[in-house]
C-alpha positions in Angstrom: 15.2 3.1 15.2 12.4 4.8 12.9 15.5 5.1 9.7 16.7 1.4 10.4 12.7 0.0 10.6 12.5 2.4 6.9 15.6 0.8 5.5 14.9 -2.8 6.0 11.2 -2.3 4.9 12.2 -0.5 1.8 14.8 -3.3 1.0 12.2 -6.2 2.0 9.5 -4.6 -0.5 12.0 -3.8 -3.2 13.1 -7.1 -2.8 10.0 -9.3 -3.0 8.8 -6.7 -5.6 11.9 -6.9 -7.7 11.8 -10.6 -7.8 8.2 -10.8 -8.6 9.0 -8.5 -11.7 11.8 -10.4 -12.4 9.8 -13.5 -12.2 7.1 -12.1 -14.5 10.4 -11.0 -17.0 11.5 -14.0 -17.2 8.1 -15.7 -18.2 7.1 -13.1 -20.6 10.5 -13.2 -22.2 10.4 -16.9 -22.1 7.0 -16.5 -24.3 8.4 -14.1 -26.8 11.4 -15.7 -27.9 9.6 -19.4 -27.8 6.8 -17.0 -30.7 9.9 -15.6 -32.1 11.5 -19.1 -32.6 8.1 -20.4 -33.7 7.4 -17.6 -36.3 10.7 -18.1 -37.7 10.6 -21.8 -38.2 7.2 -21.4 -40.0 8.7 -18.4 -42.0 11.7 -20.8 -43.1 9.3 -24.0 -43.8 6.8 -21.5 -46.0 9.9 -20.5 -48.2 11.3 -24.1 -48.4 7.7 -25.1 -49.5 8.0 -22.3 -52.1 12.0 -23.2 -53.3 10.2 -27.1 -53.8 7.6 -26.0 -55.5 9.4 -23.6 -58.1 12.1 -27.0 -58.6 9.3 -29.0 -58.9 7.9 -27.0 -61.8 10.7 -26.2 -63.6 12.5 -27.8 -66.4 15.2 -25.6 -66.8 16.4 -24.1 -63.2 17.2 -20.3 -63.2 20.2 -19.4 -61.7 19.0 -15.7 -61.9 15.7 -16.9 -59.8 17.5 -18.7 -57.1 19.9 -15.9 -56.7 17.3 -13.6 -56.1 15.2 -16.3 -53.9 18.7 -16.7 -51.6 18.8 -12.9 -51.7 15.5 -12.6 -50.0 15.3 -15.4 -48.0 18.8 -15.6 -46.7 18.9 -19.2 -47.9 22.5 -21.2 -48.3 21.4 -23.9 -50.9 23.4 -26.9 -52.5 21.7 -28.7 -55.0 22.9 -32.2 -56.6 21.6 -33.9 -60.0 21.9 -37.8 -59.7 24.9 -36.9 -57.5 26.0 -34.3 -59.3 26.6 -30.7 -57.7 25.1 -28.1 -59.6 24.8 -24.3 -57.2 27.4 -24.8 -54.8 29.9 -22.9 -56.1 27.8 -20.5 -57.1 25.5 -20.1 -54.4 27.4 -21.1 -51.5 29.1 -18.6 -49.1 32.6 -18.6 -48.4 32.2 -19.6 -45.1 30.3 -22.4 -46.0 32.4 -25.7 -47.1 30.4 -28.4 -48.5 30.8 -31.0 -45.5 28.2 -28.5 -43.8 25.5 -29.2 -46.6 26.5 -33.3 -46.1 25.9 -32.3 -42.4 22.2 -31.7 -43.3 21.8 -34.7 -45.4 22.9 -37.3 -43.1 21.0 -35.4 -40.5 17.6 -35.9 -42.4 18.7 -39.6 -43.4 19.4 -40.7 -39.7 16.6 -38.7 -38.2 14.2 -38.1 -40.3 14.5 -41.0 -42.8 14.6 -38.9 -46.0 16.6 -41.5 -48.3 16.6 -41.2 -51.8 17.6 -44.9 -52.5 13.5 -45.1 -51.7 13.0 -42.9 -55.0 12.1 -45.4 -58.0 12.3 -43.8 -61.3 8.4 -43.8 -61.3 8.2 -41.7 -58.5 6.4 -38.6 -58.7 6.3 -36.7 -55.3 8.4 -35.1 -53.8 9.8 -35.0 -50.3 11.1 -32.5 -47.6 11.8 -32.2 -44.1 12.8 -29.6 -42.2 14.7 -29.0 -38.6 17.4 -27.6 -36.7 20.8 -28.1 -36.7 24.0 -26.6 -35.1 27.4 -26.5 -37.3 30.6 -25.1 -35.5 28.9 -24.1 -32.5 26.3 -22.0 -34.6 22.5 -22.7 -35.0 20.8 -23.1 -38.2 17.7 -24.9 -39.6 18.2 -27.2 -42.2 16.3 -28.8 -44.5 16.3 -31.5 -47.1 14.4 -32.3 -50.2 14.2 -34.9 -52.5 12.4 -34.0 -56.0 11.5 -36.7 -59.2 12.7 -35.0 -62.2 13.6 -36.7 -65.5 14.4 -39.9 -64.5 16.2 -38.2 -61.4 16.5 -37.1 -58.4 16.8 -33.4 -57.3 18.5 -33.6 -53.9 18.6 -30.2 -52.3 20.4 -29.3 -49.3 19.6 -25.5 -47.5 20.9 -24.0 -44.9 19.4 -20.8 -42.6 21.7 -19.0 -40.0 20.0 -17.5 -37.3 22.7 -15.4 -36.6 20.1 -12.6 -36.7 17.7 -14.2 -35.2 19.6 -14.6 -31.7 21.2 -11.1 -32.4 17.6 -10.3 -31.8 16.7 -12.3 -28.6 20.0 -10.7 -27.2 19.0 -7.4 -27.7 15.4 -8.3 -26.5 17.1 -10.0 -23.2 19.0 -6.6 -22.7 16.3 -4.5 -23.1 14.3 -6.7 -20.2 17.6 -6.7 -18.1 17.7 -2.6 -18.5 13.7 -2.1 -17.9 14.4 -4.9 -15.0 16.8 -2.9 -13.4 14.9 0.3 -13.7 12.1 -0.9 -12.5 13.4 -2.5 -9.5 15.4 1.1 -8.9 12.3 2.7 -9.1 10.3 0.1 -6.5 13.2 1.2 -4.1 12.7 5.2 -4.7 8.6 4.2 -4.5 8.8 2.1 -1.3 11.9 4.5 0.4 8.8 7.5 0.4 6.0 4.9 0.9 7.4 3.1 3.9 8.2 7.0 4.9 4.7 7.9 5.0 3.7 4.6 7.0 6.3 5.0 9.4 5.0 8.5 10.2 1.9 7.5 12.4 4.2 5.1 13.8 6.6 7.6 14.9 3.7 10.2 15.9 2.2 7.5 18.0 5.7 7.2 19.4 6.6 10.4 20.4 2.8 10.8 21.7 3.4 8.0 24.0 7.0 9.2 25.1 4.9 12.3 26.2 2.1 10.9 27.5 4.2 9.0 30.0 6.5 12.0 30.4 3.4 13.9 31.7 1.5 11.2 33.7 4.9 10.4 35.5 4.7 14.6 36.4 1.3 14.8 37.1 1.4 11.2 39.4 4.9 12.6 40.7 2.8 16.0 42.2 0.5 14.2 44.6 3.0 12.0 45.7 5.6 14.3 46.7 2.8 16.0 48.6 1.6 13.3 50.2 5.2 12.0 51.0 6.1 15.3 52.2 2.8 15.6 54.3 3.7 11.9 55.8 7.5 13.0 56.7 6.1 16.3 59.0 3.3 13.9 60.5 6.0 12.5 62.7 6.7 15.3 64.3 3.4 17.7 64.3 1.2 18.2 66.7 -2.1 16.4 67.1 -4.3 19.5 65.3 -1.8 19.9 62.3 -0.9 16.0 62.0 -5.4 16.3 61.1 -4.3 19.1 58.7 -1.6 16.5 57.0 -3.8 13.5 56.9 -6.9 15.8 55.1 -4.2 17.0 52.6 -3.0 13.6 51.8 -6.5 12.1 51.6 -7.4 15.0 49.2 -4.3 14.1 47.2 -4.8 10.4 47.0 -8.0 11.2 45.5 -6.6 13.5 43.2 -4.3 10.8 41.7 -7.2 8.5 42.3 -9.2 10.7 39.6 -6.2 10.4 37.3 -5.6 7.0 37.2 -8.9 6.4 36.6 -9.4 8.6 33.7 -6.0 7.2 32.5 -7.8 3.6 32.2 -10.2 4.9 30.6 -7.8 6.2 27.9 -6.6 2.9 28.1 -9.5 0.9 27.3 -10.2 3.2 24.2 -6.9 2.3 22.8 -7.4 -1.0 23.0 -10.8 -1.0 21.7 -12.0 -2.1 25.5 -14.1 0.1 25.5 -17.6 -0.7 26.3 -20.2 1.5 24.6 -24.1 0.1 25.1 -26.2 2.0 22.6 -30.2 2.3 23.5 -32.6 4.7 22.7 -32.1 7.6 24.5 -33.8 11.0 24.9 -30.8 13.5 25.0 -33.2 16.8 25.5 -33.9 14.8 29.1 -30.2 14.3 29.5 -29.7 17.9 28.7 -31.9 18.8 32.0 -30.7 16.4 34.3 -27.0 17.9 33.5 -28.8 21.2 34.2 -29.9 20.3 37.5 -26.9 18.4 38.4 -24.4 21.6 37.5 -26.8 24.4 38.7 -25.7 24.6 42.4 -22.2 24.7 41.4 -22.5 27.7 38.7 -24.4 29.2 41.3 -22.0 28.6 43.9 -19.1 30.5 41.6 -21.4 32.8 40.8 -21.9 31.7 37.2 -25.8 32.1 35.1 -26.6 28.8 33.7 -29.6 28.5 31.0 -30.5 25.5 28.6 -32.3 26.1 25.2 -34.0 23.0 23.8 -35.5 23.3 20.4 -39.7 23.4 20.3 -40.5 20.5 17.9 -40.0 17.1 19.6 -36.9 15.3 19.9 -36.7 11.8 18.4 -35.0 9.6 20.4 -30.9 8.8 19.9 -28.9 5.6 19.6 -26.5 6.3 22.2 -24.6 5.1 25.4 -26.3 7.2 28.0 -23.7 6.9 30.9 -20.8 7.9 28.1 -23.1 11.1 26.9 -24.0 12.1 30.7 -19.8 11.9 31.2 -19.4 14.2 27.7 -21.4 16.6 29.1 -20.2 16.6 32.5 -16.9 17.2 31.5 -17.6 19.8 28.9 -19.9 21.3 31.9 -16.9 20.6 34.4 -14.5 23.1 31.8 -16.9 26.0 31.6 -17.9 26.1 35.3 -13.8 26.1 36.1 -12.8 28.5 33.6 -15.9 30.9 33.3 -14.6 34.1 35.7 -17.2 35.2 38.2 -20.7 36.9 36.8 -20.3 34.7 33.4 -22.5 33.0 31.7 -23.1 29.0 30.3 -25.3 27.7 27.9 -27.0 24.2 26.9 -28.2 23.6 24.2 -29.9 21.3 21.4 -30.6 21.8 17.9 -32.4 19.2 15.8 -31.2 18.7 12.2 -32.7 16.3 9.4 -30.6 13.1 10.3 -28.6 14.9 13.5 -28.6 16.5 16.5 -25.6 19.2 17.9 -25.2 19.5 21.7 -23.7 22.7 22.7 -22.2 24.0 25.6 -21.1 28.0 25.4 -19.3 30.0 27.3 -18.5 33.9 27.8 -14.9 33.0 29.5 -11.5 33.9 28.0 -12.2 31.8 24.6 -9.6 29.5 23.1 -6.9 30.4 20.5 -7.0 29.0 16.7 -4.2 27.1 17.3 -5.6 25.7 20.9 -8.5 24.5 19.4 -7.3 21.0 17.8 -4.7 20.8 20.6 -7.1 21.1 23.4 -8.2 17.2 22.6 -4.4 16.4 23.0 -3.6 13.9 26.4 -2.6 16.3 29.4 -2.8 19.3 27.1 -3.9 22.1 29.2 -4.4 25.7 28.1 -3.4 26.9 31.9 0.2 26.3 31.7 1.0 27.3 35.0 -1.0 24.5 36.0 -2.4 25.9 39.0 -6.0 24.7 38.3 -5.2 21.1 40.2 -8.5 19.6 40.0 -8.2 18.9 36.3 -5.1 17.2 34.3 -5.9 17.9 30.6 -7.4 14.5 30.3 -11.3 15.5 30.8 -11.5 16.7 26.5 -9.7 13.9 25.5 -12.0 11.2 26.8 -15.1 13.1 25.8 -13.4 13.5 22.4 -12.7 9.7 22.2 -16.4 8.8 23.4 -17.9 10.6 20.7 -15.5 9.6 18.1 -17.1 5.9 19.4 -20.0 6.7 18.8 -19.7 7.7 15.2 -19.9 11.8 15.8 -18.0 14.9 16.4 -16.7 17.0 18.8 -15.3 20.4 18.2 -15.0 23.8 19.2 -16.5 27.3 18.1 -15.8 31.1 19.4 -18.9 32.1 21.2 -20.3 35.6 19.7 -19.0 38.0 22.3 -16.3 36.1 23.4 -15.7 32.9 24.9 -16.0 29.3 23.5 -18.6 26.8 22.4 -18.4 23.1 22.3 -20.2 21.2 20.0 -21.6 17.5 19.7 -22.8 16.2 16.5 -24.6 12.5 17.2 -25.8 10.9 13.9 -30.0 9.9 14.6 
């Protein structure tokens, strides 16, 4: 499911991506080749300008300087005296015939009204137009221009293939198609890891959930075989031991009472429901009050329990007290089960500039290195026979989650000696 979800999403982003690059392609390329066209045009009217100019000035026209001028330029020129052809046969390509130059002519007569029946024998400016043109199926700009010269008319015809010029918006099309095509390759290589990466946590959450239910369907399953079983043998015991069965199944429906509950609360993290009322709250007072409310126990197993608070005062702490009273119960509830006989437990409360850490410690068995992130885990329990059945591996994980709601830390240390400490860091 997790490699078809990757694939679509890789092709979706590549996809949207690709075309917004080719998009933005398109527009840039459409920009450069309009300049292109532009810069040429101006490039061809500047030298036109300059060919009228040097006619205009001239009594005698070099054929050596309008060689060299169609050299440079790439010009195709045909000029006529009174009507009379002078260049084109010597400056005219071979695949040039002269209809193309009458091409340009009548195509600045009709469209651009450059006549030379207006010319009078006492005019004295010239005239020139320039424009594009195609001939054969191939572009050019043309131009036309009229000059007064003896008693004359100079009628020039030129011609400018842009052979070259689309040579070059070809080549700049393919380069865009081939950076196009890379780039949209490397959008799917980019987005095949990225949607890799954010399909992770999805597939984390997924396999934690598959677990999650795995173990609360085992750990609901327990008490209700029990009870089922203890129902079944009812019908047929005696009076004292059908008392027996209905104590056992009492004690069991509270047992999966217990963890239904704490599943809901689990629940109601997840989907942010749950409630967390901050007020001022003295936590060195909430350290005794857990005192007194775990000392019979420890004494009953046999256990020392001490609190150390810290001299200086206190300042009070933004903080649910109900949720802190439930971290330290079951943080208390952990040591006082697994603390053998004749050890010890700890409270404590150390006051730092802009925190305070809650501890509770330990002398048990301690907890392993790799135990100590996995102990927050849902229905992670370090007894894996599971014989302790008072507690389902949900008690750290809820305390973990509270604190995390309330903007602090929970984590674990090795006691010195042996054993483990857990420790509450709550922001003042």
């Amino acid at each position: 499911m997790f490699k078809k979800i990757q694939i679509q999403l890789t092709l979706l982003c590549t996809l949207v991506c690709g075309a917004i690059l080719v998009v933005m392609s398109l527009v840039c390329l459409s920009v450069s080749e309009k300049e292109s066209q532009n810069q040429k045009f101006a490039e061809f009217q500047i030298n036109v300008n300059m060919l009228v100019s040097y006619l205009g000035s001239q009594t005698v026209i070099s054929h050596a300087w309008l060689s060299q001028f169609r050299s440079d330029t790439g010009f195709e020129i045909d000029i006529q005296d009174n009507g009379f052809q002078l260049t084109f046969g010597h400056t005219a390509p071979n695949f040039l015939e002269e209809g193309d130059f009458a091409s340009v002519r009548q195509k600045a007569k009709t469209d651009y009204g450059v006549l030379e029946e207006a010319f009078t024998a006492d005019s004295v400016l010239s005239t020139h137009t320039e424009f594009e043109l195609s001939l054969k199926g191939e572009p050019y700009y043309g131009a036309m221009a009229l000059i007064p010269k003896n008693n004359g008319i100079l009628n020039i015809a030129i011609l400018f293939p842009l052979a070259r010029l689309q040579k070059d918006i070809l080549l700049q099309r393919l380069l865009f198609a081939g950076a196009d095509i890379c780039g949209v390759l490397l959008l799917g290589v980019f987005f095949w890891f990225f949607t890799w990466r954010m399909i992770q946590p999805l597939k984390k959450n997924r396999q934690k959930q598959a677990a999650f239910i795995a173990s609360a369907s085992h750990e609901l399953r327990s008490p209700l075989t029990v009870m089922l079983s203890c129902l079944s043998a009812m019908q047929q015991a005696s009076p004292e031991e059908a008392k027996h069965f209905s104590n056992t199944i009492e004690l069991e429906g509270k047992r999966m009472g217990r963890l239904i509950e704490d599943m809901l609360t689990l629940s109601s993290t997840d989907n942010s429901q749950f409630d967390i009322c901050k007020t001022p709250v003295e936590l060195d007072t909430l350290l005794l009050t857990a005192y007194e409310k775990f000392e019979p126990l420890a004494q009953k197993k046999h256990l020392s329990l001490r609190v150390s608070l810290p001299e200086e005062m206190v300042p009070p702490c933004l903080c649910d007290k109900g949720r802190m009273e439930q971290v330290l119960s079951i943080l208390l509830d952990n040591a006082v089960s697994y603390t053998p006989q004749g050890g010890a437990i700890s409270l404590s409360l150390k006051l730092e500039p802009d925190k305070v850490l809650l501890g509770v410690s330990d002398n048990g068995d301690g907890i392993s290195d790799e135990e100590k992130e996995a102990v927050f885990d849902r229905f992670y329990r370090c007894d894996k026979s599971h014989k302790d059945k008072s507690h389902f591996g949900l008690g750290l994980c809820i305390a973990h989650e509270i604190v995390r709601m309330h903007k602090g830390k929970l984590w674990i240390e090795d006691t010195p000696g042996g054993g483990a400490t857990f420790i509450v860091s709550i922001n003042l």
